[in-house]
matplotlib code that plots the C-alpha trace (Angstrom):
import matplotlib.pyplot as plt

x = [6.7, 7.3, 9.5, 7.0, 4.1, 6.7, 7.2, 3.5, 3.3, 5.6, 3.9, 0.7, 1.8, 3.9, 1.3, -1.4, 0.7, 1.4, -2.3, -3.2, 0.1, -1.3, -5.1, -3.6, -2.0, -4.3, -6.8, -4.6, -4.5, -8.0, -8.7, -6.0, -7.3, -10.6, -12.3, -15.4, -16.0, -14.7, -16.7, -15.5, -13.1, -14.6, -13.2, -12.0, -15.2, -14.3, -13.7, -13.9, -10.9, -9.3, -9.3, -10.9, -8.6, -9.1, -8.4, -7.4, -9.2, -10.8, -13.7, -13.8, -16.1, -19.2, -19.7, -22.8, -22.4, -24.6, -24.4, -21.3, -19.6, -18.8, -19.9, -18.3, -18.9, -16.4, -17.3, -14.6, -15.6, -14.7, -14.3, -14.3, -11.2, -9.9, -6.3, -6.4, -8.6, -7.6, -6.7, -9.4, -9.4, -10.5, -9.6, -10.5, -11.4, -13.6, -17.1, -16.7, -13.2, -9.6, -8.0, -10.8, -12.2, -10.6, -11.3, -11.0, -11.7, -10.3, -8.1, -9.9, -12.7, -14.5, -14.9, -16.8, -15.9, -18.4, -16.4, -18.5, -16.7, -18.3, -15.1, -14.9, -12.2, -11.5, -10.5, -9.6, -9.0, -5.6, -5.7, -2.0, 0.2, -2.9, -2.5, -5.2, -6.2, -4.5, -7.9, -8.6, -5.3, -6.8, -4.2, -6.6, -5.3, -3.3, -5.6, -8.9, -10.6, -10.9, -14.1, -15.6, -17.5, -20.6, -19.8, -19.4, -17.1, -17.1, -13.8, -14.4, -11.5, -10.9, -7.8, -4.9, -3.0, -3.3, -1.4, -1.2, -2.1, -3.3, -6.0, -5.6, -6.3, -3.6, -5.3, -3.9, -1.8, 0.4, -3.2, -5.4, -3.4, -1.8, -5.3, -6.1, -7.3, -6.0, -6.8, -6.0, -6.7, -6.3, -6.5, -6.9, -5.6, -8.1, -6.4, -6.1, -2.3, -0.6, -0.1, -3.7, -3.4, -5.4, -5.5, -4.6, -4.1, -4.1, -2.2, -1.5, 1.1, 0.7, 2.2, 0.4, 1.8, -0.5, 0.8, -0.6, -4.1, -5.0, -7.6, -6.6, -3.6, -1.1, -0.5, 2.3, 4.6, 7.2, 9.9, 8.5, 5.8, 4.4, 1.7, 2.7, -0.1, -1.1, -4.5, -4.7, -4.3, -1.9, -1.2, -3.3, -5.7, -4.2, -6.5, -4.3, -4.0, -5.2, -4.2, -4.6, -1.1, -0.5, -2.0, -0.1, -0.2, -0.3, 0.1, -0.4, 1.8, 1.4, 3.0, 1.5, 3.7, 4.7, 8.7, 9.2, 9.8, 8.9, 11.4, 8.4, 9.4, 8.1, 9.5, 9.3, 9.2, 10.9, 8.8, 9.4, 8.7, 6.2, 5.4, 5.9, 3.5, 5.0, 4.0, 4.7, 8.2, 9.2, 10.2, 13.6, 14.5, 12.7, 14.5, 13.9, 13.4, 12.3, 12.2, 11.4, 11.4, 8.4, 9.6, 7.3, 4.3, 4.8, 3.6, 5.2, 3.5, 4.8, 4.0, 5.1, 3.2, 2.0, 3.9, 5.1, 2.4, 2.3, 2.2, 4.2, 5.1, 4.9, 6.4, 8.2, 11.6, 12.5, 12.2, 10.7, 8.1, 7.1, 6.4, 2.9, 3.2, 6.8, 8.2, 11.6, 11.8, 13.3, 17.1, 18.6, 18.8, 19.5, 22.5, 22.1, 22.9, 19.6, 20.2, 17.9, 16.6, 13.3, 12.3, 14.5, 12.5, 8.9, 9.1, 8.4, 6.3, 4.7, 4.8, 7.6, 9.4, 12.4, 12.2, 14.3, 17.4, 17.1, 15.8, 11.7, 10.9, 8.7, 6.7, 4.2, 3.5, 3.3, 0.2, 0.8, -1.7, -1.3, -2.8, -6.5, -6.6, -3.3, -1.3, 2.4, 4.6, 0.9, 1.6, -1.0, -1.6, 0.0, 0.5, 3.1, 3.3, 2.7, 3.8, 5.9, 5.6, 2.9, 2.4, 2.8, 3.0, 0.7, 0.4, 0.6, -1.8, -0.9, -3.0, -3.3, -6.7, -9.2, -12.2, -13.1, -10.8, -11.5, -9.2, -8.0, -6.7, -2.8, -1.0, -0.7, 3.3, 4.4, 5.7, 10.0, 9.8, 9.2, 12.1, 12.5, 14.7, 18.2, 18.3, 21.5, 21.3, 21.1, 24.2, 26.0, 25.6, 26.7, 29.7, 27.7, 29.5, 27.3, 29.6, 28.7, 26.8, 28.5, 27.5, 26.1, 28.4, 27.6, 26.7, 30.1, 31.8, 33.0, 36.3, 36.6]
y = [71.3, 68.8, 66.8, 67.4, 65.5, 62.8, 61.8, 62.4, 59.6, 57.1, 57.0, 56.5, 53.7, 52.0, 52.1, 50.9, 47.7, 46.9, 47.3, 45.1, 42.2, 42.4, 41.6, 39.1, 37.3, 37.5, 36.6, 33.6, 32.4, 32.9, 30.6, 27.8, 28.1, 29.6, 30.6, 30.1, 27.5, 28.9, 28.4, 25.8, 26.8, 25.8, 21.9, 19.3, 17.0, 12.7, 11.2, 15.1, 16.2, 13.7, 9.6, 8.0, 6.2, 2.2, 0.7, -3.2, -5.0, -2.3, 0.9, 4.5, 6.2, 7.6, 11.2, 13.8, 17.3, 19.9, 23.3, 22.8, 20.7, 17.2, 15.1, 11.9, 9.4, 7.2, 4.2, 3.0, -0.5, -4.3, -6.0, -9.6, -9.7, -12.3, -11.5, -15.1, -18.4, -20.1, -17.0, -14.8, -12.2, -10.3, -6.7, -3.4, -1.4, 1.8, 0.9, -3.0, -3.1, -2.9, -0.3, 2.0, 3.0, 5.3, 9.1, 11.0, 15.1, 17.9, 21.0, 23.5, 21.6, 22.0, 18.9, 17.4, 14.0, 12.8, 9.9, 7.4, 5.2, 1.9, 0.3, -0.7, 1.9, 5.7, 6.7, 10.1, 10.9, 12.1, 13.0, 12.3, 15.1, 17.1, 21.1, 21.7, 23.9, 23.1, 21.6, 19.3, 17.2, 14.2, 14.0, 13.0, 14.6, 17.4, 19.2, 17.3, 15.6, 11.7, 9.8, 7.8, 4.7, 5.7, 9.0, 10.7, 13.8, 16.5, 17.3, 19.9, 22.0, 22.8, 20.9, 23.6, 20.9, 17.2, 14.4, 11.2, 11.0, 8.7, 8.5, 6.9, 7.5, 9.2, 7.5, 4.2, 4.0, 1.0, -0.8, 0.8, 0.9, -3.0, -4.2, -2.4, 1.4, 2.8, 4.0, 6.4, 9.9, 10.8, 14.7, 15.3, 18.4, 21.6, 21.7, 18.5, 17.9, 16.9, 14.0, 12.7, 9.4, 6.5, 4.5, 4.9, 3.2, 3.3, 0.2, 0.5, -1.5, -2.8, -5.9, -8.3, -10.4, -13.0, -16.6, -19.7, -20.7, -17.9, -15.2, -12.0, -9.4, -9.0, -5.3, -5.9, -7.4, -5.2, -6.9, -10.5, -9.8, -12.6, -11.3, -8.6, -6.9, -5.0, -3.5, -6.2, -9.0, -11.6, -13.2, -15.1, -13.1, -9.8, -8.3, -7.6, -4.0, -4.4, -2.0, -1.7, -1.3, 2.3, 3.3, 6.2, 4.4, 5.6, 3.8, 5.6, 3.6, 4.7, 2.6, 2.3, -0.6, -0.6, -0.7, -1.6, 0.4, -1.6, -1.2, -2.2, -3.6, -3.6, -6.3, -5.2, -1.4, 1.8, 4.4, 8.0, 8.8, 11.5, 12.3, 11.9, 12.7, 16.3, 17.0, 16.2, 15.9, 19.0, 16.7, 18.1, 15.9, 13.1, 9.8, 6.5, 3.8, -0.3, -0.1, 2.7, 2.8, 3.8, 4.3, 4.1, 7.1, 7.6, 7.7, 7.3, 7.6, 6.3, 7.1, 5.3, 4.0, 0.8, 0.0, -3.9, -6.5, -9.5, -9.9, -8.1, -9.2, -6.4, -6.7, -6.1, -6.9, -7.9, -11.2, -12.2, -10.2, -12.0, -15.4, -15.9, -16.7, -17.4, -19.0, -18.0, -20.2, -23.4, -24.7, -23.9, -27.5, -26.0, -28.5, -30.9, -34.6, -36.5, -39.7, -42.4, -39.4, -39.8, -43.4, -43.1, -40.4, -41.7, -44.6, -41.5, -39.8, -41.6, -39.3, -37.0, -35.4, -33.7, -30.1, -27.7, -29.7, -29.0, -25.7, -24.7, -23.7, -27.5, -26.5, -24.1, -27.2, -29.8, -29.2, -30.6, -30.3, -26.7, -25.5, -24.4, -20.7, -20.2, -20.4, -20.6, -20.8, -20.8, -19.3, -19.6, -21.4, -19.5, -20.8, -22.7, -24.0, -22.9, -19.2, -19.5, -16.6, -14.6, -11.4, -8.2, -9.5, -8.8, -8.8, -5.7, -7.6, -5.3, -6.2, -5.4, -3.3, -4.5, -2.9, -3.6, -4.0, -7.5, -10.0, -11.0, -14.6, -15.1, -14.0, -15.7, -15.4, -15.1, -18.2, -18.5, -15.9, -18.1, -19.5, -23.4, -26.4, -26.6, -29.0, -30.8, -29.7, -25.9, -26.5, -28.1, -25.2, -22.9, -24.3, -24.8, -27.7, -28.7, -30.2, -33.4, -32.9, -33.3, -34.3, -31.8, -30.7, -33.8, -36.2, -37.4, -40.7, -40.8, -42.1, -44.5]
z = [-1.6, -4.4, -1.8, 0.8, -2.2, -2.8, 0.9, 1.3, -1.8, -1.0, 2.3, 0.9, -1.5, 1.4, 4.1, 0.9, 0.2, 3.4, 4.1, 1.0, 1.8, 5.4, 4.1, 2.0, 4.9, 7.4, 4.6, 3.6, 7.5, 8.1, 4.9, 6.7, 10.0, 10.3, 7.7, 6.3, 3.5, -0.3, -3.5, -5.0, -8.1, -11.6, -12.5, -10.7, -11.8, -11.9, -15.4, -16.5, -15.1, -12.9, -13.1, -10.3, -7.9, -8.0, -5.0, -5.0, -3.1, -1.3, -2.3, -2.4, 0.3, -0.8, -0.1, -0.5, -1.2, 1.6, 0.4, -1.3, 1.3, 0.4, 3.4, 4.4, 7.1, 8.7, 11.6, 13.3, 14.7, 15.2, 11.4, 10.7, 8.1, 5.5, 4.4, 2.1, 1.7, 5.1, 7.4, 9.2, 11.7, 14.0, 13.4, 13.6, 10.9, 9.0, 8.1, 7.5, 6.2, 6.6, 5.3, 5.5, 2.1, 0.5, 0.7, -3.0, -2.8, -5.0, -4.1, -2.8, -2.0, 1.7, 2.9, 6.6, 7.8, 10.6, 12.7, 14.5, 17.5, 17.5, 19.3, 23.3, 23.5, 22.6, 19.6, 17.0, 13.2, 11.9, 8.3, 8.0, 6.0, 5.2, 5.6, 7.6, 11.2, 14.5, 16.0, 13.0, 13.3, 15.6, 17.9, 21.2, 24.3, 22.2, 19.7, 20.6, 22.8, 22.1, 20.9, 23.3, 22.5, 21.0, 20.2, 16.7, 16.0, 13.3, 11.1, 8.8, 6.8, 3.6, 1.1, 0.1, -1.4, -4.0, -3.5, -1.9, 1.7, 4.7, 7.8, 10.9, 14.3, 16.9, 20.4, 21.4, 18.2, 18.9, 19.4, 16.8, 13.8, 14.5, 14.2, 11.1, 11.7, 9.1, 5.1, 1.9, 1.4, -1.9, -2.9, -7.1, -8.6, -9.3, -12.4, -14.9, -15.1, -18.0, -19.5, -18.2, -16.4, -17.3, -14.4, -11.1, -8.1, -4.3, -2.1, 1.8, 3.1, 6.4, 8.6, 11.3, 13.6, 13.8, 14.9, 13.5, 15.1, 16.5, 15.2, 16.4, 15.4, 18.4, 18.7, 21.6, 18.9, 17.5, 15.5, 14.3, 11.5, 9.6, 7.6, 5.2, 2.9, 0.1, 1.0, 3.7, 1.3, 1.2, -2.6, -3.6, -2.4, -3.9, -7.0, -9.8, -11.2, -14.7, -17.5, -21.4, -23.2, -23.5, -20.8, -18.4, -15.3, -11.3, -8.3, -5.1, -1.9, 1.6, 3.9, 8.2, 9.1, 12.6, 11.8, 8.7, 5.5, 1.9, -1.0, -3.7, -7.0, -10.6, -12.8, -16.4, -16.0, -15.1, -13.4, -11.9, -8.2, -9.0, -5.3, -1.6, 0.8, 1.2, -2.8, -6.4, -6.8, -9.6, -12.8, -13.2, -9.9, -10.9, -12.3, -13.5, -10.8, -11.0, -6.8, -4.4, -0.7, 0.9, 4.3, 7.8, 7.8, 3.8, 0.8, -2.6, -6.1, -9.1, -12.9, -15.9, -19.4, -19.7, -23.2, -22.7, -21.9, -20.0, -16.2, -14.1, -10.4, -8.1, -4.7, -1.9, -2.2, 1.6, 0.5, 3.8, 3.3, 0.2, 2.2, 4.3, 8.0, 7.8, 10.9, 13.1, 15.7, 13.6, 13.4, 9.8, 7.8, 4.6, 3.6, 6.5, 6.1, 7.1, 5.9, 7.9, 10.8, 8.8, 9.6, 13.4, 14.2, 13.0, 15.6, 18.3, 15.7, 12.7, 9.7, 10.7, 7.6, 7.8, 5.8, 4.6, 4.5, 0.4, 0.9, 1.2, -2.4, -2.3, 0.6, -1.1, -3.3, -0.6, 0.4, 3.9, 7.1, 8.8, 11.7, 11.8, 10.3, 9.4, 5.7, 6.3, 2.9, 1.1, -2.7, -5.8, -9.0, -12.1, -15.8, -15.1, -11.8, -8.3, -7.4, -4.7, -3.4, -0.8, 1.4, -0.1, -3.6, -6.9, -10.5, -12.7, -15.5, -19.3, -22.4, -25.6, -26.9, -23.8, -23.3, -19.6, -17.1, -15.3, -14.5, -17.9, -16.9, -18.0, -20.6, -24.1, -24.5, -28.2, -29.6, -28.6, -26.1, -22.8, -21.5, -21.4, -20.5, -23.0, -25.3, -25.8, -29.6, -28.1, -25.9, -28.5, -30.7, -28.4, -26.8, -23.7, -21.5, -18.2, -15.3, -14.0, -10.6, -7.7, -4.2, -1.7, 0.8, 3.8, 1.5, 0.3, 1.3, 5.1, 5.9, 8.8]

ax = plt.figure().add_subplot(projection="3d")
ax.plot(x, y, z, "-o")
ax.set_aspect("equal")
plt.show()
């Protein structure tokens, strides 16, 4: 009898977990895929419990809340884009811009994102690496229909997940995202994390092939790229990301280049890689870095404390990717002998100029006569010269005890720690003996 009770109770106690794991599963699935929206936790509130996401260059998009449902609204349409002083275009973009503004929700939170076509062609939403039901993934054809012109479509799910994440549409990629459809989606943990970040920020990287003279973005291309961006701005243009020394620091990358992946660089710092876009990397595999790859359809997000100041360059660090509308279809003069082609040459065309033969690092400072909309080699002023450099390049801008968080201008350096031509007495003193210069390989005496 007693064996017959204890039978009779592990069944009971088997058959009640498996009833209360099964409940919890399908309870757990019906919350991923289709159920209906959850009270929001407790928390979670902007400047209470998370830091707002700054995007340079770019805005965050306004949302309502409708019985407990934040609300957004994109419109994908034609956009009238400058990516510098002297280059416009005609792109395509999310309510006025390229990238789209940025989209900031909390774990846990329901949110509804209407999507208005306003472009002469289909169109669909992809909220890239977002957990998230089957029929909400955007993919036209597969899990959706597609938008037509004039139509506006309903996404509506709730987050299960924070991190750094993207938008962009999956209809008529190769088309849509080369002229600019594209933005972040950035999703703040329920629960403030530890240490509390001070400032953080969003950059896209992108590429354009856009050839000199001519307005519009060429989606067909798929190798030569000569407009590489941070936010779709080309330095000068680039906003620098300014920060008060001390600060714990963030930046969010996501990177929906056509081909190429970005190896971004931070002079001045080390950082940890905090996240990808699958989740927060778990800090006993994180490591220090000064570069990290943030390959095709990623993101990458970065942490470190703003403790040195001064300004920082921040960059890509494919070095052709640092140079505005550079141009591939030349012969390399680097080192050629061009004695007397100048003035040969000017007789068939008055004011040629041979460049290049001494290398290009003049030609930002040149100021020569380009083509109508169009900045090859263009760089920007700095403190001490022209920057030569362009494309996906800005300023991390640290200073001491600010209170707003402007553009501070350039930084004061200390006295004796810039570094400056040799004097002889310096050289003298050190042991330091300069060889005479020699003639450039070409340029020597010619026997006869």
């Amino acid at each position: 009898m007693r064996e017959l009770a204890m039978k009779r109770r592990t069944f009971l106690l088997a058959t009640g977990a498996g009833a209360l794991t099964g409940g919890l599963m399908a309870a757990a699935q019906e919350g991923h895929e289709h159920g209906p929206p959850r009270p929001r936790p407790p928390g979670g509130g902007p400047r209470q419990d998370h830091t707002p996401v700054v995007t340079p260059n770019g805005v965050s998009l306004p949302f309502k809340v409708v019985d407990g449902v934040k609300v957004f609204h994109l419109v994908a349409e034609p956009v009238r884009h400058e990516f510098a002083p002297g280059l416009v275009a005609e792109c395509w973009g999310y309510n006025g811009r390229t990238p789209g503004p940025t989209i900031e929700a909390v774990e846990g939170d329901r949110v509804r994102i209407y999507v208005t076509n306003r472009l002469p062609e289909p169109t669909s939403l992809h909220p890239h690496g977002i957990l998230l039901p089957s029929g909400m993934d955007g993919v036209a054809g597969l899990t959706q229909k597609k938008i037509e012109p004039g139509e506006t479509f309903r996404y509506e799910f709730t987050l299960h997940q924070h991190g750094t994440n993207m938008y962009h549409p999956h209809f008529d990629e190769m088309v849509q995202l080369a002229l600019g459809l594209q933005g972040m989606f950035v999703i703040h943990p329920r629960e403030p994390r530890e240490p509390r970040i001070d400032r953080d920020f969003a950059i896209m990287l992108s590429e354009w092939a856009l050839d000199p003279g001519t307005a519009r973005p060429d989606p067909l291309e798929m190798t030569e790229f000569n407009v590489v961006t941070m936010n779709s701005k080309v330095f000068p243009a680039t906003e620098p990301l300014v920060v008060k020394r001390g600060e714990r620091v963030r930046i969010r990358l996501g990177n929906l280049s056509a081909t190429d992946h970005h190896p971004i660089h931070l002079h001045g710092y080390r950082f940890q890689v905090v996240e990808t876009d699958g989740g927060a990397v778990p800090p006993s595999a994180q490591f220090p870095e000064t570069t990290v790859l943030v390959p095709v359809g990623s993101t990458r997000t970065v942490e470190f404390v703003a403790d040195a100041p001064g300004d920082w360059a921040l960059h890509c660090h494919m070095t052709h990717h640092i140079m505005n509308q550079m141009g591939h279809a030349f012969p390399n003069l680097v080192g050629v002998r061009t004695d007397g082609l100048d003035e040969k040459v000017r007789r068939l065309l008055p004011g040629y100029m041979t460049m290049g033969a001494a290398g290009m690092g003049a030609m930002s400072e040149m100021q020569m006569p380009v083509p109508r909309n169009s900045i090859p080699m263009l760089g920007g002023p700095g403190p001490f010269g022209v920057i030569g450099m362009g494309g996906m390049f800005t300023i991390l801008k640290v200073r001491e005890g600010i209170t707003a968080y402007d553009d501070p201008g350039w930084y004061g350096h200390p006295p004796e720690t810039v570094a400056s031509p040799a004097s002889a007495e310096d050289l003298r003193r050190d042991g330091v003996e300069v060889p005479p210069p020699q003639a450039a390989p070409g340029h020597g005496h010619r026997g006869h």
